[in-house]
mmCIF file of the N, C-alpha and C atoms, coordinates in Angstrom:
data_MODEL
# 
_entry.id   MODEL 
# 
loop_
_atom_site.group_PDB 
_atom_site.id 
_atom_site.type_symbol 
_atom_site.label_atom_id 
_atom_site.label_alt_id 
_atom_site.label_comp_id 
_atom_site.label_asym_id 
_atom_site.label_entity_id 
_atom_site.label_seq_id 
_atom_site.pdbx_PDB_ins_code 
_atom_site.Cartn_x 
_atom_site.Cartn_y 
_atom_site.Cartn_z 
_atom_site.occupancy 
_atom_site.B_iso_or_equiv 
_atom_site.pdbx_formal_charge 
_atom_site.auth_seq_id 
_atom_site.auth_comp_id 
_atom_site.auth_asym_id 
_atom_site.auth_atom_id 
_atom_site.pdbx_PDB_model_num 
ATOM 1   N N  . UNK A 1 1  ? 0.848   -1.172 0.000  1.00 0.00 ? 1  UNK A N  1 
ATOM 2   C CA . UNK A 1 1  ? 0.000   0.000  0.000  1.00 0.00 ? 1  UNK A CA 1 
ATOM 3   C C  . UNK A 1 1  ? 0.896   1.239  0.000  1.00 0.00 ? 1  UNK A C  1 
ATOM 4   N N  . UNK A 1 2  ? 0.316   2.276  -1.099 1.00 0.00 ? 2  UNK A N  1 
ATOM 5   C CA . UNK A 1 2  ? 1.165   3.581  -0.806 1.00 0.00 ? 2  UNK A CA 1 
ATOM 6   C C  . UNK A 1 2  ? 1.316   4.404  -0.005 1.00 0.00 ? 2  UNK A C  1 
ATOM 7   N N  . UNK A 1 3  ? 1.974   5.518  0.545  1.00 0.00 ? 3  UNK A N  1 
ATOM 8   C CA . UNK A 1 3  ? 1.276   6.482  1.205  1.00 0.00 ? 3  UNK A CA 1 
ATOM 9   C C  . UNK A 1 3  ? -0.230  6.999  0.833  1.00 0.00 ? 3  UNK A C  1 
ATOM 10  N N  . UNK A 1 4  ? -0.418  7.431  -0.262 1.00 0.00 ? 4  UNK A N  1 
ATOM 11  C CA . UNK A 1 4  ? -1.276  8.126  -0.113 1.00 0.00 ? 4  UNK A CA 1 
ATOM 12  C C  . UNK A 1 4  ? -2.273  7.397  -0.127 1.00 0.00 ? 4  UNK A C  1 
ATOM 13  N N  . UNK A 1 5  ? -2.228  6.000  -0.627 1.00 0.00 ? 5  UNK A N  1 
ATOM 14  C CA . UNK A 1 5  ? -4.001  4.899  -0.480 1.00 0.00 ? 5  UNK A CA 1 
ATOM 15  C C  . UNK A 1 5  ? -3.661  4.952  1.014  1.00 0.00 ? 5  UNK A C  1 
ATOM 16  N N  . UNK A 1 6  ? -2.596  4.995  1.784  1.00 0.00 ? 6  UNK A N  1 
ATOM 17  C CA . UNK A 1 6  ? -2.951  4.551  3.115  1.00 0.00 ? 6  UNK A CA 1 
ATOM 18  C C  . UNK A 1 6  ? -3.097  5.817  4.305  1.00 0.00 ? 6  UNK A C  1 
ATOM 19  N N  . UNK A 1 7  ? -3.299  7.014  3.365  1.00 0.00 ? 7  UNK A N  1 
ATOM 20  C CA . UNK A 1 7  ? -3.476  8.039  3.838  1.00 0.00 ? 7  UNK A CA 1 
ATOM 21  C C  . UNK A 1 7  ? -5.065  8.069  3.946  1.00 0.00 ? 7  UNK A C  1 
ATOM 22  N N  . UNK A 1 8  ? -5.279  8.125  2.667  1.00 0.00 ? 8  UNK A N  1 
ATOM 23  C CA . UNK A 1 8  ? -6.734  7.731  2.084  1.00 0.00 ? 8  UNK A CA 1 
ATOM 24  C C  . UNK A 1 8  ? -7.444  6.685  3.012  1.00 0.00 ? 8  UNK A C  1 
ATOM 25  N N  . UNK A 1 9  ? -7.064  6.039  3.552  1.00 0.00 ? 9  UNK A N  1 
ATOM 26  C CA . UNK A 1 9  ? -7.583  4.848  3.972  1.00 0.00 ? 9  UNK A CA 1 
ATOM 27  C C  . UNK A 1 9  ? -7.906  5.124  5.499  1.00 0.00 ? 9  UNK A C  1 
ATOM 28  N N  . UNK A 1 10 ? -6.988  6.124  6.190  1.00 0.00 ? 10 UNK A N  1 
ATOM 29  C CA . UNK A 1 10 ? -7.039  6.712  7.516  1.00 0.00 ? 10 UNK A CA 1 
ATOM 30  C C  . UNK A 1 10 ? -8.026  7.787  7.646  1.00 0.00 ? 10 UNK A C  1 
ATOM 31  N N  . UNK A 1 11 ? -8.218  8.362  6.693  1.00 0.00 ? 11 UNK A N  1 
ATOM 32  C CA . UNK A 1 11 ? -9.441  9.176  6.604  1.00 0.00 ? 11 UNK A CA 1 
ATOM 33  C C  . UNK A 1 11 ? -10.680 8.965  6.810  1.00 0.00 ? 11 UNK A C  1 
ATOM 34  N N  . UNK A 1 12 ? -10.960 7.478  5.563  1.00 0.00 ? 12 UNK A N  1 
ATOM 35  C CA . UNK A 1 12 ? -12.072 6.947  5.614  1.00 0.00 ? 12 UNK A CA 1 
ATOM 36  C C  . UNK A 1 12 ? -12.698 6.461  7.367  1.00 0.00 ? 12 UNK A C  1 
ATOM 37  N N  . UNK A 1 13 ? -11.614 5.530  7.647  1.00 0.00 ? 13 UNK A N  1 
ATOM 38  C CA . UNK A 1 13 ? -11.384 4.970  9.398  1.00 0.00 ? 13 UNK A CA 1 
ATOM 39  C C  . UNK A 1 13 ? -11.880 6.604  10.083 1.00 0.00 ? 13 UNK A C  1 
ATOM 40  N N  . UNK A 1 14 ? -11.313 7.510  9.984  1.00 0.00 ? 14 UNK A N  1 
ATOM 41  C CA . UNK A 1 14 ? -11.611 8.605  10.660 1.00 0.00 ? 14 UNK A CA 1 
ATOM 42  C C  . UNK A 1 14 ? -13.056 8.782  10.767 1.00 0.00 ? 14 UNK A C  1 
ATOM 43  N N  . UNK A 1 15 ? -13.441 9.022  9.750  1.00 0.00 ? 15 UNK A N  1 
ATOM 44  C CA . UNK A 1 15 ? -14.605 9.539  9.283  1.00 0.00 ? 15 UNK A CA 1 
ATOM 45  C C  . UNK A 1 15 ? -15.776 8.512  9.747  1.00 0.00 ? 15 UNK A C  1 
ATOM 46  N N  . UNK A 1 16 ? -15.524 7.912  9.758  1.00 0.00 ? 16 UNK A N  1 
ATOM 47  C CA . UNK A 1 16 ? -16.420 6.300  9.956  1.00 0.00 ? 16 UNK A CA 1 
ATOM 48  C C  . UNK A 1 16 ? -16.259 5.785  11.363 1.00 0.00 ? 16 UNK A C  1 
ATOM 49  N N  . UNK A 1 17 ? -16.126 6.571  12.016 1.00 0.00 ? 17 UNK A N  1 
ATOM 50  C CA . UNK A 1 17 ? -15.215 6.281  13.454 1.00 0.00 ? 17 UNK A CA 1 
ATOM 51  C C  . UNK A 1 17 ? -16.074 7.307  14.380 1.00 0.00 ? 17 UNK A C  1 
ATOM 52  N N  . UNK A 1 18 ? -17.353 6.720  14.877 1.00 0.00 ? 18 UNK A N  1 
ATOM 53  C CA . UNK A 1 18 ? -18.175 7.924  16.054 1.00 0.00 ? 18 UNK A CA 1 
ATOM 54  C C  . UNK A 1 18 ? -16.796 8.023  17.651 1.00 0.00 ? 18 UNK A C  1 
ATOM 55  N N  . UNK A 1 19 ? -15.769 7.388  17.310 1.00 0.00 ? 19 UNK A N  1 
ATOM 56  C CA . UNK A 1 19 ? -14.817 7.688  18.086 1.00 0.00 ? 19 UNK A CA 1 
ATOM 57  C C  . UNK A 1 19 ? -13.826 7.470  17.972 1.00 0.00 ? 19 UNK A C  1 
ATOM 58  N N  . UNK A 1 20 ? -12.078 8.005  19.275 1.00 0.00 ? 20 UNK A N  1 
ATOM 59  C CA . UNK A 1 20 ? -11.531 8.490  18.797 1.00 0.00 ? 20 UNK A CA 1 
ATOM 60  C C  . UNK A 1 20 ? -10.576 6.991  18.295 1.00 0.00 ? 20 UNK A C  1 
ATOM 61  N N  . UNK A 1 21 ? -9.520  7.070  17.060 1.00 0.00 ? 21 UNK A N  1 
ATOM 62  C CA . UNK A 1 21 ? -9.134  6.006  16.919 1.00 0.00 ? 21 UNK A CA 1 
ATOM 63  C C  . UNK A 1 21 ? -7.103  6.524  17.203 1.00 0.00 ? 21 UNK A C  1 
ATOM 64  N N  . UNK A 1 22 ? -6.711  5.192  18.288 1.00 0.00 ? 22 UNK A N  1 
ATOM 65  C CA . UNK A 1 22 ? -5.611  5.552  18.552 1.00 0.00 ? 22 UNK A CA 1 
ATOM 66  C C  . UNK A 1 22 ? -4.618  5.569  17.809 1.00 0.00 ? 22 UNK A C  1 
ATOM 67  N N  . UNK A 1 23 ? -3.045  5.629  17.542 1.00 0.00 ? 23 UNK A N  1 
ATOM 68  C CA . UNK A 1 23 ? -2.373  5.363  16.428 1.00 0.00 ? 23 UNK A CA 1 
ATOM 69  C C  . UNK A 1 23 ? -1.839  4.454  16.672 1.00 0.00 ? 23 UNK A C  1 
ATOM 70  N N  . UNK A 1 24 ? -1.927  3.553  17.354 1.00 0.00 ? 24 UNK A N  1 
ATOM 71  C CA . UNK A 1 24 ? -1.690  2.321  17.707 1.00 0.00 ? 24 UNK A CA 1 
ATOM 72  C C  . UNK A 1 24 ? -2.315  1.034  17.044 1.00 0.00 ? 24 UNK A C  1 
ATOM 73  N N  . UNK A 1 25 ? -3.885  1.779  16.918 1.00 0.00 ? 25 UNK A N  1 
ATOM 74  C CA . UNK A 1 25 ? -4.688  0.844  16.071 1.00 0.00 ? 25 UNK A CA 1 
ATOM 75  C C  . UNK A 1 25 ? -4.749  1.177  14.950 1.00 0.00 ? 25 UNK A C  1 
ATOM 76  N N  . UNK A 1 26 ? -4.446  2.631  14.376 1.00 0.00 ? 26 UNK A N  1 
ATOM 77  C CA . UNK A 1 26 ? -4.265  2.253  13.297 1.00 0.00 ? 26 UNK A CA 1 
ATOM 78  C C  . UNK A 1 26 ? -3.208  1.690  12.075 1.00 0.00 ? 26 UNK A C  1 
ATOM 79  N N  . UNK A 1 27 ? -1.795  1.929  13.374 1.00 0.00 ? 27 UNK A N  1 
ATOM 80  C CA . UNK A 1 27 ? -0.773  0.987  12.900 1.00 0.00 ? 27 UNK A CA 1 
ATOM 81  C C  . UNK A 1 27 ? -0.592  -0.375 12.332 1.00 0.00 ? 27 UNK A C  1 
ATOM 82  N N  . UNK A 1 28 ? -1.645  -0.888 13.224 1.00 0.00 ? 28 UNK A N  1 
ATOM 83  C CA . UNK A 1 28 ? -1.550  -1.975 13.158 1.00 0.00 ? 28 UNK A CA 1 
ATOM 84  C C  . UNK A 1 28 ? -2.409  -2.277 12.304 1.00 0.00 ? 28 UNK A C  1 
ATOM 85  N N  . UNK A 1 29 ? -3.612  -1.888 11.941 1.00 0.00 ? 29 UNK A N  1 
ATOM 86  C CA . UNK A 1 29 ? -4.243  -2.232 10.190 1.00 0.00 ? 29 UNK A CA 1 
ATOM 87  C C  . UNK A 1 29 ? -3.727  -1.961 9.223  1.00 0.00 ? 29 UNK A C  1 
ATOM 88  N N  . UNK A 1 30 ? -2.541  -0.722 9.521  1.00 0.00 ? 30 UNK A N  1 
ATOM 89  C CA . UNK A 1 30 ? -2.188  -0.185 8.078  1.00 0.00 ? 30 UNK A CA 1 
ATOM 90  C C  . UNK A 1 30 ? -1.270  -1.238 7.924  1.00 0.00 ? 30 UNK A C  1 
ATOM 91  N N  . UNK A 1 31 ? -0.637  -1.658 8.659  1.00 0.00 ? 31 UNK A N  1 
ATOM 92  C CA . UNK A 1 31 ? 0.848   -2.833 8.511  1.00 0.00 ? 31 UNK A CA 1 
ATOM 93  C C  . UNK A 1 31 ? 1.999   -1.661 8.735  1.00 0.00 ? 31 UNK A C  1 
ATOM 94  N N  . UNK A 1 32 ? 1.763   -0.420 9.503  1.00 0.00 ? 32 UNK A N  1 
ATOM 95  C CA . UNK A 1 32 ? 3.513   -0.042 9.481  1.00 0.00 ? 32 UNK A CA 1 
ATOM 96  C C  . UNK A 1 32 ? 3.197   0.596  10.997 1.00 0.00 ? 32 UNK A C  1 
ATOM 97  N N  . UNK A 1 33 ? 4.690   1.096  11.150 1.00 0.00 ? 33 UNK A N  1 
ATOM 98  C CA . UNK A 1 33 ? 4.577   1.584  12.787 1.00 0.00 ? 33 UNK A CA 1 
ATOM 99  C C  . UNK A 1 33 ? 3.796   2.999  13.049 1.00 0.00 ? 33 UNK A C  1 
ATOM 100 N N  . UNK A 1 34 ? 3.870   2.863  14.233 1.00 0.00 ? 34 UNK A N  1 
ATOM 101 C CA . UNK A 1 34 ? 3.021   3.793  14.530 1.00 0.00 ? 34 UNK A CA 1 
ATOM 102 C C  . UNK A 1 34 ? 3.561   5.698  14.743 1.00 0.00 ? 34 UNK A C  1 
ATOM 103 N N  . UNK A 1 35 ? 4.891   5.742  14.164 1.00 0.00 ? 35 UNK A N  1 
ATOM 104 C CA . UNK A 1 35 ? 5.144   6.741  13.917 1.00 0.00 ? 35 UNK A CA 1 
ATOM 105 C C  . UNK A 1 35 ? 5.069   7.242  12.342 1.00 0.00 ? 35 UNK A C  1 
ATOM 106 N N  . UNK A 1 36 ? 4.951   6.090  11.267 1.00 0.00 ? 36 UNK A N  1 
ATOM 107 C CA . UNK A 1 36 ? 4.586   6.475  9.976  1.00 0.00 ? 36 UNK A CA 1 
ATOM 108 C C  . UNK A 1 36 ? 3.229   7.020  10.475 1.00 0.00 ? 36 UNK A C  1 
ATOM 109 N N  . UNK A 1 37 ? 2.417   6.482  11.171 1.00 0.00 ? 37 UNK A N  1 
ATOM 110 C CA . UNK A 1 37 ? 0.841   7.111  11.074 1.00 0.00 ? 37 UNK A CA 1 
ATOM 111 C C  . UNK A 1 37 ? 0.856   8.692  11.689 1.00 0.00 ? 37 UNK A C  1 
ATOM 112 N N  . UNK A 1 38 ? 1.553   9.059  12.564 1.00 0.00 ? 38 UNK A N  1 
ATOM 113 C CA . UNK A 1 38 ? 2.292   10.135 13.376 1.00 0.00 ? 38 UNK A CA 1 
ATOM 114 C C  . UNK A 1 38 ? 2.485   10.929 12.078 1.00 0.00 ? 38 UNK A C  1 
ATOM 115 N N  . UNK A 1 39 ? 3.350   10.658 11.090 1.00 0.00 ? 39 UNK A N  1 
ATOM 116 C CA . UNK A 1 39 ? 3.564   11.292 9.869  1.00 0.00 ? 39 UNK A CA 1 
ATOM 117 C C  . UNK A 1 39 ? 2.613   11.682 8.937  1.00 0.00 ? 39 UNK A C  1 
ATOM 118 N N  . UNK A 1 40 ? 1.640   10.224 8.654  1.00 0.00 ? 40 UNK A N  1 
ATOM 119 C CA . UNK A 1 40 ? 0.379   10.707 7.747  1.00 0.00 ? 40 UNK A CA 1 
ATOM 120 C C  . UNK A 1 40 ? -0.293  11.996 8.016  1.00 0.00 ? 40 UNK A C  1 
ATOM 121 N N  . UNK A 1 41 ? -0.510  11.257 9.599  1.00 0.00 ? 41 UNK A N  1 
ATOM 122 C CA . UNK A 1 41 ? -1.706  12.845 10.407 1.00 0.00 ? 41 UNK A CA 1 
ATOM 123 C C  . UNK A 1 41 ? -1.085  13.999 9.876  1.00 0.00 ? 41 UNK A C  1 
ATOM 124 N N  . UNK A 1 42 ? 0.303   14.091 10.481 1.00 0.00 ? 42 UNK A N  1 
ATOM 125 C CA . UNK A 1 42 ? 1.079   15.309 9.837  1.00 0.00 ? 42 UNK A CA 1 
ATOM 126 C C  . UNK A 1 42 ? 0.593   15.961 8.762  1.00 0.00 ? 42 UNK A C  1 
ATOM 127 N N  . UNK A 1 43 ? 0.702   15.218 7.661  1.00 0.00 ? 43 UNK A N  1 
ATOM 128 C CA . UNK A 1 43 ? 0.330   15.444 6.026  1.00 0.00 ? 43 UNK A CA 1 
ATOM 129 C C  . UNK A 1 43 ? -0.978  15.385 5.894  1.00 0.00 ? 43 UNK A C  1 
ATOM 130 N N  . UNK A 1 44 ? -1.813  14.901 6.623  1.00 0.00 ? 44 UNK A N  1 
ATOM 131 C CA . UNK A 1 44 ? -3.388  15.259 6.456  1.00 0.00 ? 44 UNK A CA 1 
ATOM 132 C C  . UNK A 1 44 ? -3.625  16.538 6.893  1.00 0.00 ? 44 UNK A C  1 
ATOM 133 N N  . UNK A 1 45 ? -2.985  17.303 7.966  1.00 0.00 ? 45 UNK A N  1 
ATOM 134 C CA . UNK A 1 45 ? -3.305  18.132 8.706  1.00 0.00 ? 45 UNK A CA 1 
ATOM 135 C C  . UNK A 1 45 ? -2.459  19.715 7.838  1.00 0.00 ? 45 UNK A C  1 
ATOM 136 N N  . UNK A 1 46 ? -1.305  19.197 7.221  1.00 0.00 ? 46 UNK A N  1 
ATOM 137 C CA . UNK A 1 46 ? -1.254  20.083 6.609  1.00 0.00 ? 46 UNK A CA 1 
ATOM 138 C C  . UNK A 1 46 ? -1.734  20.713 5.031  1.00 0.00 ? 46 UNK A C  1 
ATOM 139 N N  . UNK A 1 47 ? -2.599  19.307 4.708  1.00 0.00 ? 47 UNK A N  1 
ATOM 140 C CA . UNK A 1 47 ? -3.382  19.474 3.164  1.00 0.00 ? 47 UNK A CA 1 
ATOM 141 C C  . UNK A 1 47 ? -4.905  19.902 3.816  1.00 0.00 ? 47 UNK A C  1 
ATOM 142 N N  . UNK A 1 48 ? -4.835  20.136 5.318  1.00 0.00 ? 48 UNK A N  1 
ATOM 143 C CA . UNK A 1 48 ? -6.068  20.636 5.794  1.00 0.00 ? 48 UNK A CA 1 
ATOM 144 C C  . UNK A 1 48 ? -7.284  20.441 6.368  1.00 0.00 ? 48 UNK A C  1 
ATOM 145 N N  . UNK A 1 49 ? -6.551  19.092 6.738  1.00 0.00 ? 49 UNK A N  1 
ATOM 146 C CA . UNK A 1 49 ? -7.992  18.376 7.607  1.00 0.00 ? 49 UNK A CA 1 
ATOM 147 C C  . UNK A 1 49 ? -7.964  18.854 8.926  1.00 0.00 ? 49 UNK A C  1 
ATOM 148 N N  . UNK A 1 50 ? -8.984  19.168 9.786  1.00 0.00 ? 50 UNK A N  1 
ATOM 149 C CA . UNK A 1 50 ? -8.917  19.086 10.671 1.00 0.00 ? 50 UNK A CA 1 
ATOM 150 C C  . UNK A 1 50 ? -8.976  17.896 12.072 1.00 0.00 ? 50 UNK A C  1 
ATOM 151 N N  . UNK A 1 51 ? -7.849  17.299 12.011 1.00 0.00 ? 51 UNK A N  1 
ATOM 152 C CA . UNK A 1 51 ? -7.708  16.120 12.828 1.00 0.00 ? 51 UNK A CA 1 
ATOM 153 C C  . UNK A 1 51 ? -7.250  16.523 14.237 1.00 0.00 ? 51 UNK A C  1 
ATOM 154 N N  . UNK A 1 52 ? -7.934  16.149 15.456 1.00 0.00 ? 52 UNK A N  1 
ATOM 155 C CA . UNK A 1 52 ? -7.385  16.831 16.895 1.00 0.00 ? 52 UNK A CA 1 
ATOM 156 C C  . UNK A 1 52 ? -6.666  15.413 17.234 1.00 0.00 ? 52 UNK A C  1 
ATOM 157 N N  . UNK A 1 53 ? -5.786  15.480 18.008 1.00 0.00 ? 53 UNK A N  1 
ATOM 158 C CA . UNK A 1 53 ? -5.578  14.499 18.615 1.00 0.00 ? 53 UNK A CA 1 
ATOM 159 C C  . UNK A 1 53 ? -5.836  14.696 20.155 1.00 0.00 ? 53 UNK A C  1 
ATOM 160 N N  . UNK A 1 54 ? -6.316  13.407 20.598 1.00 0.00 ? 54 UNK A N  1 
ATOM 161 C CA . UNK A 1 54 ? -6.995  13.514 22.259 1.00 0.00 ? 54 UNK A CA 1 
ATOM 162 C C  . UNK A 1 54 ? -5.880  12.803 22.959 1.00 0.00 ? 54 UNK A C  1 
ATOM 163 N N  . UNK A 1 55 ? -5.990  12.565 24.183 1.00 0.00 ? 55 UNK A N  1 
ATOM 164 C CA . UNK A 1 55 ? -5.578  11.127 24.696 1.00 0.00 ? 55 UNK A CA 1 
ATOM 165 C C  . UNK A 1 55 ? -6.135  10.012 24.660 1.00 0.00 ? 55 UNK A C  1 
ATOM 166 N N  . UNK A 1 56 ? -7.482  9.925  23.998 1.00 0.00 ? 56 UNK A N  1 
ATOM 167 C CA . UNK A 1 56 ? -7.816  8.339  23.634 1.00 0.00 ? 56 UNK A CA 1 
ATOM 168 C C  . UNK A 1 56 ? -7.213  8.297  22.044 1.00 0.00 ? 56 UNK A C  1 
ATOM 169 N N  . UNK A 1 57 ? -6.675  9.262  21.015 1.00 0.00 ? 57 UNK A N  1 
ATOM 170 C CA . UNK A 1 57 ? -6.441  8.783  19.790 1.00 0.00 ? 57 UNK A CA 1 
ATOM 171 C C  . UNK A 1 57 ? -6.963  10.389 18.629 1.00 0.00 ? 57 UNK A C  1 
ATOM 172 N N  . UNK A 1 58 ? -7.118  10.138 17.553 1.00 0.00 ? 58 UNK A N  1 
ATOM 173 C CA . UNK A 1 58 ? -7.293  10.703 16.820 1.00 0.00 ? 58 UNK A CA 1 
ATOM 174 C C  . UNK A 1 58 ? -8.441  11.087 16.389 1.00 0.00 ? 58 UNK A C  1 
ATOM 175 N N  . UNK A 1 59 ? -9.521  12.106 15.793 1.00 0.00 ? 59 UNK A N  1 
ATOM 176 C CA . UNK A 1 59 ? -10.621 12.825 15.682 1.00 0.00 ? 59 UNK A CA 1 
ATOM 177 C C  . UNK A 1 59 ? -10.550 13.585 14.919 1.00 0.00 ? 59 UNK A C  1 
ATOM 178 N N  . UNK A 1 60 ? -11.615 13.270 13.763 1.00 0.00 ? 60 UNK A N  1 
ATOM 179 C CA . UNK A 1 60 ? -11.320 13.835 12.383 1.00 0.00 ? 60 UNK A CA 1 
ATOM 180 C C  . UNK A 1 60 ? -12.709 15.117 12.846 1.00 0.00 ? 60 UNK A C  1 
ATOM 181 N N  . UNK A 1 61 ? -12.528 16.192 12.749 1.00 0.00 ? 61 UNK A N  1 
ATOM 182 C CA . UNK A 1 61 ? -13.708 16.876 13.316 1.00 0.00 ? 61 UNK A CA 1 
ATOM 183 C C  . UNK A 1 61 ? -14.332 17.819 11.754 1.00 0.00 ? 61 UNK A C  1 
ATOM 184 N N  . UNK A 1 62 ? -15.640 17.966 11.644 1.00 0.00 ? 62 UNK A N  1 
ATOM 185 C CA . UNK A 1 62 ? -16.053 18.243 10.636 1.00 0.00 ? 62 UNK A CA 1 
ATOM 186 C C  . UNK A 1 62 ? -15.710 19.694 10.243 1.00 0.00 ? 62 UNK A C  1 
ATOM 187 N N  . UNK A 1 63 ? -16.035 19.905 9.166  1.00 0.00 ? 63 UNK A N  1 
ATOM 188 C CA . UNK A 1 63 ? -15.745 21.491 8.794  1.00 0.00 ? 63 UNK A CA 1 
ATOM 189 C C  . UNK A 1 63 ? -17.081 22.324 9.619  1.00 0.00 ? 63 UNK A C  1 
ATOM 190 N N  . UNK A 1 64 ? -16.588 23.837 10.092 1.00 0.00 ? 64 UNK A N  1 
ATOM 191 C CA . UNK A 1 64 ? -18.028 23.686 10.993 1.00 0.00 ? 64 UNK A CA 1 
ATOM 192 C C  . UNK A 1 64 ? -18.290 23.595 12.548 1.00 0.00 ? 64 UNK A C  1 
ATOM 193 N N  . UNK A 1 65 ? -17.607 22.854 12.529 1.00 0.00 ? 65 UNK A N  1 
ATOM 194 C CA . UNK A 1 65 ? -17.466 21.999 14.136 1.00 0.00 ? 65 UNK A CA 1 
ATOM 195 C C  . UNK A 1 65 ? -16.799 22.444 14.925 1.00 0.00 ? 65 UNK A C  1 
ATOM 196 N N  . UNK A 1 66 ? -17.488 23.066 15.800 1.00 0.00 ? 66 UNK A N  1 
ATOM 197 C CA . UNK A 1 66 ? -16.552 23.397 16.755 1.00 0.00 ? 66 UNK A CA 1 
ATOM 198 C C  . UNK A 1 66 ? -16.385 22.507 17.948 1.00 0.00 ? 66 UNK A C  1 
ATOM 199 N N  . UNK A 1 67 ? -15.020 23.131 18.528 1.00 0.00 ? 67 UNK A N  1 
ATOM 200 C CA . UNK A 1 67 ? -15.223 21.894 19.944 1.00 0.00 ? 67 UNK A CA 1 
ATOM 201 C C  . UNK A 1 67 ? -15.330 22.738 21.205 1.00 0.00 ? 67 UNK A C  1 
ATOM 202 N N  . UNK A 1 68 ? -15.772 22.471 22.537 1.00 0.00 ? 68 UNK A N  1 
ATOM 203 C CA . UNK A 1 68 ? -15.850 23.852 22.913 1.00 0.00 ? 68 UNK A CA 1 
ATOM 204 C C  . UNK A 1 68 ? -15.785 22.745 24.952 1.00 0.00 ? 68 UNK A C  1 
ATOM 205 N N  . UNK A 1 69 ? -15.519 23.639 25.503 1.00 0.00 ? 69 UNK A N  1 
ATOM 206 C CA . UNK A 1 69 ? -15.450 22.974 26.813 1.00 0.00 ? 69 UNK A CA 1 
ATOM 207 C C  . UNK A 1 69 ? -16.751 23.579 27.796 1.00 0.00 ? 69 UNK A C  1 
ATOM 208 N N  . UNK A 1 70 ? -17.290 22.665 28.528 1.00 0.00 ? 70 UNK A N  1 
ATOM 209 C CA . UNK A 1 70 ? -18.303 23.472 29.683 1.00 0.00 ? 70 UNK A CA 1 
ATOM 210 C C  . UNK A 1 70 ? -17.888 22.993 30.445 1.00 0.00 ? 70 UNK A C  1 
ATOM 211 N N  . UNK A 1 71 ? -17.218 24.059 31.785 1.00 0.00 ? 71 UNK A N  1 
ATOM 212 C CA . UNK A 1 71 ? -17.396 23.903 33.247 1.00 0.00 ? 71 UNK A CA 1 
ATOM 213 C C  . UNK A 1 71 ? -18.233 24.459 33.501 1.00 0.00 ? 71 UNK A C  1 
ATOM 214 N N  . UNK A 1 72 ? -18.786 23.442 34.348 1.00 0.00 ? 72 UNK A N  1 
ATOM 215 C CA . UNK A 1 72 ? -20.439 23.355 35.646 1.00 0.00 ? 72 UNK A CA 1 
ATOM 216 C C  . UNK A 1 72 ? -19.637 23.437 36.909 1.00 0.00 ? 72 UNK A C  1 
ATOM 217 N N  . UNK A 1 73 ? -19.881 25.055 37.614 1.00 0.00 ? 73 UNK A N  1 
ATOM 218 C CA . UNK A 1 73 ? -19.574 25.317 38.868 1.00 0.00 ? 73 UNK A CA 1 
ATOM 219 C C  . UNK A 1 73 ? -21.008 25.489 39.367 1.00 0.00 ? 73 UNK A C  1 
ATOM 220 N N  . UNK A 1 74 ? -20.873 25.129 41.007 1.00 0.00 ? 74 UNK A N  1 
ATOM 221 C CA . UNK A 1 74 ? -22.157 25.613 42.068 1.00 0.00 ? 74 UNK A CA 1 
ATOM 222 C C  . UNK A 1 74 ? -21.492 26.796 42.719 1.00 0.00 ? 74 UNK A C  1 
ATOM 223 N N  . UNK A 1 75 ? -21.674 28.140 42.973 1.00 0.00 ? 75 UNK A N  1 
ATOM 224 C CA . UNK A 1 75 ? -20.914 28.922 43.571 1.00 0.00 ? 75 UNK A CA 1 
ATOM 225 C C  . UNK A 1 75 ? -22.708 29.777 44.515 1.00 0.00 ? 75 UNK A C  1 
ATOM 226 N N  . UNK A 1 76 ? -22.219 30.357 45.604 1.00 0.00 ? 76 UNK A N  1 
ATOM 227 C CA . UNK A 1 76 ? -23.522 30.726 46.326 1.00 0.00 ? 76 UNK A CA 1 
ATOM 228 C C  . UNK A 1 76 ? -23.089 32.361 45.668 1.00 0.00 ? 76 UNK A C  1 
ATOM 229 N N  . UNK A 1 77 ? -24.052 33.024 45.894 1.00 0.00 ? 77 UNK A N  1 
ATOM 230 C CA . UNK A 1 77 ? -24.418 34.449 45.614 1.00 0.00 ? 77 UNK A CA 1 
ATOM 231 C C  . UNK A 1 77 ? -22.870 35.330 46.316 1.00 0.00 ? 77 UNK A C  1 
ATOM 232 N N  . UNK A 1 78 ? -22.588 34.571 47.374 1.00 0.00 ? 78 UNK A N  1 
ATOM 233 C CA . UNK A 1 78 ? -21.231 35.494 48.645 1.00 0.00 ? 78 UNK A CA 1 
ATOM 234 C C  . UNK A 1 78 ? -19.946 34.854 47.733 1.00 0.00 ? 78 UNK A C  1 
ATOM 235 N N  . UNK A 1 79 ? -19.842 33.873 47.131 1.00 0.00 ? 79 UNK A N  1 
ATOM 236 C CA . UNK A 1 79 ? -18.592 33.110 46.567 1.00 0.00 ? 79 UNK A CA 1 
ATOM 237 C C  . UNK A 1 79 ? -18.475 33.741 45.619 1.00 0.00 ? 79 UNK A C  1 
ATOM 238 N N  . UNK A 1 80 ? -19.332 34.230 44.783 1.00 0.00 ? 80 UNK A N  1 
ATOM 239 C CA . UNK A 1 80 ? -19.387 34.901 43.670 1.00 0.00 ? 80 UNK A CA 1 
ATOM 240 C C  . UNK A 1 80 ? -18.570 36.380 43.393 1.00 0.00 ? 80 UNK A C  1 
# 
């Protein structure tokens, strides 16, 4: 497989993936180590995908999409 079918091929996995996929697993489908996949992301990310990486793995996030954080504090009226 080439780079780029197996670039191609990490995308699809991305995309098809309601979660995050590690580069560990996808090393191991593509057949190479897991710093070539380290590299792909690289090259996906700079032809413009937006891929985050988490600590569970990788997340292809849509165009659009934002990601956004909520902290839920209880604070009384005097804490405030």
């Amino acid at each position: 497989m080439s780079g780029s079918e197996r670039r191609k091929e990490i995308v699809k996995l991305l995309t098809n993936s309601s979660k995050a996929l590690s580069g560990t697993r996808l090393a191991k489908e593509m057949g190479v180590s897991r710093q070539v996949i380290v590299q792909d992301i690289a090259l996906l990310r700079a032809n413009g995908l937006n891929i985050v990486s988490t600590n569970l793995g990788y997340v292809l996030t849509k165009t659009g999409e934002m990601t956004s954080r909520v902290f839920k504090v209880n604070h009384s009226d005097e804490e405030v």
